[in-house]
N, C-alpha and C positions, 0 to 999 in steps of 0.2 A: 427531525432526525439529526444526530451527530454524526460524522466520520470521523473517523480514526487514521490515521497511518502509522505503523508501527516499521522499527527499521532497527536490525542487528547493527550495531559498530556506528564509530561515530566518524562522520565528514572530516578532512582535515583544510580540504582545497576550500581558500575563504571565498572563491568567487563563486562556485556555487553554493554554498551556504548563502552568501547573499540572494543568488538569483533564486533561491531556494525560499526565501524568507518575504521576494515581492511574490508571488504566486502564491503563501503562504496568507499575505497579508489582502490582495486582492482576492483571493477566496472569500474568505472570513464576511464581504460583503452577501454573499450567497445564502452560506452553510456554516451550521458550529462544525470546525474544524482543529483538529489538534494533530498533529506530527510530535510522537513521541522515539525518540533514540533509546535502541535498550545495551548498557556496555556491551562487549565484546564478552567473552567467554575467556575467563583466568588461565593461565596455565595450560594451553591448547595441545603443546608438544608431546603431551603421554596420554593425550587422547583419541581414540580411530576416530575417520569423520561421523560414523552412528551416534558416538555418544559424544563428540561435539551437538551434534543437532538433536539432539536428545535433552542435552542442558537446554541449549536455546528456547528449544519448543515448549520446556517446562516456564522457563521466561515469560515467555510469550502467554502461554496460557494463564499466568497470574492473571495478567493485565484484564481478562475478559470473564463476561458473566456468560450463561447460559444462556440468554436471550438474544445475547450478540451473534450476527449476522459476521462471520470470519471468512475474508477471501483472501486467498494468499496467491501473489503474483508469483507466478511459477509457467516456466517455460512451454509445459506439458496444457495451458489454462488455455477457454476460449478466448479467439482475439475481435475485437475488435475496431472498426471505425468510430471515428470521433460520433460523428451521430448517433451512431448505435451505444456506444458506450455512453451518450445523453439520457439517452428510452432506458438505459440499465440504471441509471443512477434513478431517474423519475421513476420507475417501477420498483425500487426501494422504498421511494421518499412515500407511494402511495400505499405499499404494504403494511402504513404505520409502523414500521422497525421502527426502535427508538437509537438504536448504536450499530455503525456500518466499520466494520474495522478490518480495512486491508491487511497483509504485512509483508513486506520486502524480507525475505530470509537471511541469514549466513551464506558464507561462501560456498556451501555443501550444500544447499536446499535446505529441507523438509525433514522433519524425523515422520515414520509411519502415523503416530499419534497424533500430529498435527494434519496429516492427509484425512485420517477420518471423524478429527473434529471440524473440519472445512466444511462449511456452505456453499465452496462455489472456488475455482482457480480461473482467472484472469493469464494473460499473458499479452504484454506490451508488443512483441513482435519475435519473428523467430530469432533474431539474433542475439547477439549476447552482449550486454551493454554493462558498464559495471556497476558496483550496488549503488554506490552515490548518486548517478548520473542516472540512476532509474529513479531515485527519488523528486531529482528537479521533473524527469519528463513525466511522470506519474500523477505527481499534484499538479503540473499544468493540465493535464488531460480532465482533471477533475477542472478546474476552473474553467477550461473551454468546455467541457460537458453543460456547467451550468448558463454560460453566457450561449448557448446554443439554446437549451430548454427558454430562456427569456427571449430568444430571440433577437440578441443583440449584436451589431457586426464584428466582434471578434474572429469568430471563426466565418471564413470565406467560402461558399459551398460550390 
C-alpha cells in the first residue's frame, strides 16, 4: 500500500519543514510514502470561500484515481488514539487498497464535492491547530501508527 498526503499551500517556517522532512524520512522505513503540496489558489480576493474550495477540490481530485481510498482531515472526522489509529492504518494495509491518500485542506475546508467523494474524515483533535502544523503532527501520527503495529518502543503505552 502507498500513502499519500496531500496538502493546500506551501510551508514557509523552515523549522518545521525540517521537522517535517525527519518524520517524513523515518516513515519511508515503513510505508511508500509521499507528501505532496498543491500551490495555493491564484487570485483569491474576487473569490467567495465556496469557489475558493471548489478550485481546491478540483486540485485535489486530479491528483486521485477511482480506486483511491480519499480521507480528508476535517474537524467534523472520527478521532482517534494513537493505537487505534494503528488498527486503522493495518485494516487498510489488509483490505489490499493499493493508494491511501489523506488530504489537509485550505483555509475554508472542503467544497460539497470533495465531502462525497471522501471515503472516510479523520480528525486530529477538536481544536484548531494551523494547516502546517497539522502536517508535521499528522505524518508523525502515521509513523507512530506504524512503529506501534511492529511493536517497537517508540510509542510508550
Amino acid at each position: 500500500m502507498k500513502i499519500t498526503l496531500l496538502a493546500i499551500g506551501k510551508t514557509d517556517d523552515k523549522k518545521l519543514i525540517e521537522l517535517t522532512e525527519v518524520y517524513i524520512k523515518r516513515l519511508s522505513h515503513y510505508v511508500s510514502f509521499t507528501f505532496e503540496i498543491i500551490p495555493d489558489i491564484k487570485k483569491t480576493k474576487n473569490l467567495s470561500e465556496a469557489q475558493q474550495k471548489q478550485l481546491e477540490g478540483e486540485e485535489i481530485l486530479k491528483r486521485t484515481q477511482t480506486a483511491d481510498a480519499l480521507i480528508l482531515l476535517d474537524e467534523k472526522g472520527k478521532t482517534y488514539n494513537s493505537e487505534k489509529f494503528s488498527q486503522y492504518l493495518q485494516k487498510h494495509m489488509n483490505s489490499g487498497l493499493k493508494n491511501l491518500i489523506f488530504v489537509i485542506g485550505g483555509p475554508y475546508g472542503f467544497s460539497d464535492e470533495m465531502y462525497s467523494r471522501a471515503n472516510g474524515k479523520v480528525s486530529l483533535s477538536a481544536m484548531t491547530f494551523s494547516h502546517q502544523m497539522v502536517r508535521l503532527f499528522f505524518i508523525e501520527q502515521i509513523y507512530r501508527g506504524f512503529t506501534i503495529l511492529r511493536n517497537e518502543p517508540y510509542h510508550h503505552r
